[in-house]
Residue, then its C-alpha position, 0 to 999 in steps of 0.5 A: x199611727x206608725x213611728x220609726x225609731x231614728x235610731x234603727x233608721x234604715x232603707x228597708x224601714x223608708x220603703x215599708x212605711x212608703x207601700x203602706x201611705x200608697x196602699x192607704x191612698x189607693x183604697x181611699x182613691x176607690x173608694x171615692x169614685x164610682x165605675x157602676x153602670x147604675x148607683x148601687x152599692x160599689x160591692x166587691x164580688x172578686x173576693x166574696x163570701x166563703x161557700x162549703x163545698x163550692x167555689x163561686x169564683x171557680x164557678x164562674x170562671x168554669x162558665x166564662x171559659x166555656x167548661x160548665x155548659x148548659x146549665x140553667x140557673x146559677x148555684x143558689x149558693x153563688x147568688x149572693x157572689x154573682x150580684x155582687x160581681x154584676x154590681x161591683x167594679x170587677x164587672x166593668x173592669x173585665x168587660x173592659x179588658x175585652x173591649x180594650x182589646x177589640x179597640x187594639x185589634x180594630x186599628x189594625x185591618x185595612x179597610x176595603x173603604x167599600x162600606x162592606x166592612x162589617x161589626x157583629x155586635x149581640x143585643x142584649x148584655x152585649x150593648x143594652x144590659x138587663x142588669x135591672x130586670x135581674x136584679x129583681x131575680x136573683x141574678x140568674x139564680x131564679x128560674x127563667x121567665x119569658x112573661x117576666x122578662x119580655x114585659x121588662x122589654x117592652x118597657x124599652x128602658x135597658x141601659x147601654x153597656x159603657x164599654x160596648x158603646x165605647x167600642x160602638x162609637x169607635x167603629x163607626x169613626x173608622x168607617x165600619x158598619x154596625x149590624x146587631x143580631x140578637x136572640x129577640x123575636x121580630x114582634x120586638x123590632x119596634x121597642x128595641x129599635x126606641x130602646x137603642x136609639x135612647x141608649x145612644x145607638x143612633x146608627x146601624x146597617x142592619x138590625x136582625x131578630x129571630x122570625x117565626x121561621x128562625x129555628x133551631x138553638x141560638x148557634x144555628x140561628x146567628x150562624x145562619x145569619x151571618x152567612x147571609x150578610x157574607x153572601x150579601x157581600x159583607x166582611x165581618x171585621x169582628x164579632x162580640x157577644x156576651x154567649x159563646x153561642x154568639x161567637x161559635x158555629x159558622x161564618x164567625x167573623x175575623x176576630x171574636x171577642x167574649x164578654x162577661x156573663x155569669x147570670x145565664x147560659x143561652x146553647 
């Protein structure tokens, strides 16, 4: 408890004791409400645990800001950190932050009103989240592996990313189209098709996986696409994605906007 001497009573003493019954009411605030995508433990990753030699955090925003480049698993050291990121509120709060954004800049361009208006939205950690497949597998720690997670597709049962969804339902108010371009095989078409539709996205113009023919790395494959939807007569208004190979390469769109992703890195 804290006593203040009426004696020694002054202004600097009220506006102390003022920000400590704030902080307390803040913490206790977050404490009681929970923002997670699923009911796990609300753990903090923006503050972590110490690792010798290695910044997690620094590692993180290394990725986030494109320097650290093809790499194929996250340092085991940063397991730990980047599960506990995924799961937290820091996850939510950043991926927020980008669709907040998105939703500023959509009311800005006059729409044609031809239905040619276009949004690039990416699938997966985009608007479905693998969050539970690879919380079973190190949060991108572990190797890669295509049998593990293609099963975990077929399952059809991945999440809608809240903030995405948000922007998703914006879009279409304002009359513009949703086309989704993501890294899946055309044999998942099916599953991903039930997938989305119980996720809640109901409504699209076009919705493109990888054929057979599609080669080449993931820039070139959503490039290509994209250049056929403008050669088709659509204006990509915006482009999001959780990979820099979502938003990078040709025929990008007016306007690109990242998402959070530290658990895997797609060239």
């Amino acid at each position: 408890m804290l006593f203040i001497s009426t004696k020694h009573y002054n202004m600097g003493g009220v506006v102390l004791v003022l920000w400590l019954f704030l902080f307390a009411s803040s913490v206790h605030l977050s404490q009681g409400i929970s923002h997670e995508i699923h009911l796990l433990r609300p753990l903090h990753g923006s503050g972590g645990h110490h690792v010798p030699g290695l910044s997690c955090l620094s590692w993180r925003l290394g990725v986030e800001t494109h320097n650290i480049i093809e790499w194929s698993t996250v340092p085991q050291a940063c397991e730990s950190y980047v599960g506990h990121y995924m799961l937290g509120r820091q996850y939510r709060k950043d991926s927020r932050v980008v669709v907040y954004e998105a939703l500023a800049y959509v009311q800005g361009p006059r729409l044609a009103g031809d239905g040619k208006d276009i949004w690039v939205f990416d699938v997966d950690e985009t608007v479905l989240s693998n969050l539970p497949y690879y919380a079973n597998y190190g949060f991108g720690a572990d190797a890669f592996n295509s049998t593990t997670f293609n099963i975990w597709v077929y399952e059809g049962k991945a999440p809608a990313l809240p903030e995405s969804f948000k922007l998703y339902k914006k879009l279409l108010s304002l009359g513009i189209k949703v086309v989704f371009i993501t890294g899946r095989s055309e044999a998942q078409r099916n599953v991903t098709t039930e997938n989305l539709h119980n996720a809640g996205f109901h409504t699209w113009e076009k919705l493109i996986l990888r054929g057979s023919s599609d080669t080449g790395t993931a820039v070139v494959y959503k490039s290509n696409a994209r250049k056929k939807l403008e050669k088709s007569g659509y204006r990509i208004v915006g482009n999001i994605g959780d990979q820099w190979s979502d938003i990078l390469g040709t025929n990008v769109g007016n306007r690109t906007f990242k998402l959070p992703d530290p658990m895997y890195y797609i060239s």
